[in-house]
C-alpha angles and dihedrals in degrees: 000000000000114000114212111259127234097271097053079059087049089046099054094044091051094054090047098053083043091054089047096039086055091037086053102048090045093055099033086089082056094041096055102050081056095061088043086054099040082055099044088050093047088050088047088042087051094045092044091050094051089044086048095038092063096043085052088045088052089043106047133051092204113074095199089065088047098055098042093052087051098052086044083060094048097049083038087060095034095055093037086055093046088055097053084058098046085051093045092049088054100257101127086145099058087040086058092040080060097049100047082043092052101049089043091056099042089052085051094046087047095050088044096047102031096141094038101049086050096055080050093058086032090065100040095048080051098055089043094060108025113217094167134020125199111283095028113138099239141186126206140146092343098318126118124187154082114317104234107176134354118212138186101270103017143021126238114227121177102204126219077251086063096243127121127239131212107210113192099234081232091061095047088048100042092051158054112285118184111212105204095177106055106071087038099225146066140192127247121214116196119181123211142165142216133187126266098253101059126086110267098209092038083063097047095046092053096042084046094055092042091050096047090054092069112098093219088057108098132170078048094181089059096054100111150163126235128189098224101178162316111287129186100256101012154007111276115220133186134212127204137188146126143253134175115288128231082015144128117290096049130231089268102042092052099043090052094046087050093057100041089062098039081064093050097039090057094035084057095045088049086250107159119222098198126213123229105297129196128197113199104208112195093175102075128124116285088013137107121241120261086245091046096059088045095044079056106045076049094056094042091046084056097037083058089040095063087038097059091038091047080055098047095051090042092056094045093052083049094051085052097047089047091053090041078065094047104056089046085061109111116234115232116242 
């Protein structure tokens, strides 16, 4: 067996170096037209991401989600960019090898971080329509405040208690959020009742009036009194009507002035508000009068009377009889 010299080594590398020296003079035209392309597209992508920066920056109150989607349209630009060299060397296949990577990848990072990629889109979603701003009075899941920062992945929220929360974007996004803040008012409701022998629309005329004459009461013609229900010491009534929101005075301010003034105006116009009242009713069917069962308890109270006053004298006659005994009885000398 003849194993190849020395020369035969030198020969083949040689040819070799030859073959990628002339490949390579043959595509450096072409590869450098790739670089050139792979610049012009990272200064486009620069100047792309400042234009779209400021427009983020406009559309978005979190910065964080402004930021991201402006760095996804520069690498957008930039690989797009990469791949229109590869092709124009001539390497379709590793263009394609990228791509299939890249989407492999992208399907392993989605599975690992599932929770964590749909608070993401959550977010984004989120920042695109708006369905809250900083500062907005929201409800959510059983949380209720001021929103103070939204983020990529969650939302901030101080409570009334004077706690944060920290909202999951997906939470805010599954489900039902109240925006208190965008229609900028909101409607009190105030029960009250008042006893069944006063006029019921005597009573909501005068709470109405009252109610109109605060300066934090707007929509006035649509202040209004409802009988609600029967309750079982009164007529429960409702009153409606609206104020500013968010606003000064606050939620808790206004609801306590208009009761306070739901209880004068009806003290001042002799309009009773009862207090729980029960009726014991002894005539019903199936049941004793109320004289009955006392005439009852009167005659069992006697009848123990005379018992315990027939014992006492029983036992009287018996102690005299017992110390009549005793004084026959003769003495010992």
């Amino acid at each position: 067996m003849e194993f190849p010299n020395v020369d035969d080594f030198y020969q083949l590398i040689t040819e070799k170096l030859e073959g990628w020296i002339e490949s390579g003079i043959k595509h450096l035209p072409n590869l450098v037209v790739a670089i050139l392309i792979a610049i012009v597209f990272g200064l486009l992508a620069k100047v792309v991401g400042n234009v779209v920066g400021k427009v983020m920056r406009r559309a978005f109150e979190s910065r964080q989600i402004a930021k991201l989607l402006t760095s996804i349209v520069k690498a957008l630009i930039v690989v797009f960019g990469i791949f229109i060299a590869l092709d124009f060397v001539g390497l379709k296949g590793t263009v394609t090898s990228l791509l299939a990577g890249a989407g492999i990848v992208g399907l392993a990072i989605g599975f690992a971080f599932q929770d964590m990629t749909e608070n993401l889109i959550a977010g984004i979603a989120m920042g695109i329509r708006k369905p809250f701003e900083i500062g907005d009075v929201v409800k959510a899941e059983g949380v209720f405040g001021t929103v103070e920062e939204i983020n990529l992945r969650n939302t901030l929220v101080s409570t009334f208690y004077g706690q944060r929360e920290v909202i999951p974007n997906k939470i805010l996004f599954r489900n039902i959020l109240t925006n208190y803040s965008v229609e900028g008012i909101r409607r009190i409701e105030v029960p009250v009742g008042i006893s069944y022998a006063d006029d019921i629309e005597k009573a909501a005329d005068v709470i109405t009036e009252a109610i109109n004459k605060k300066d934090y009461v707007i929509k006035k013609d649509e202040t209004a009194v409802y009988a609600e229900s029967f309750g079982d010491s009164s007529i429960n009534l409702l009153l409606w009507f609206w104020i500013r929101y968010p606003g000064d005075p606050g939620f808790m301010v206004v609801r306590h002035e208009a009761i306070c003034t739901v209880k004068r105006v009806l003290e001042e116009n002799d309009i009773l508000i009862p207090f729980p009242i029960r009726t014991l009713d002894f005539n019903a069917k199936g049941s004793d009068k109320l004289s009955s069962m006392l005439e009852a308890k009167e005659e069992n109270k006697d009848r123990d009377s005379n018992t315990n006053r027939s014992n006492s004298g029983e036992s009287g006659e018996q102690a005299d009889s017992a110390n009549e005994s005793t004084n026959d009885t003769p003495l010992d000398d």
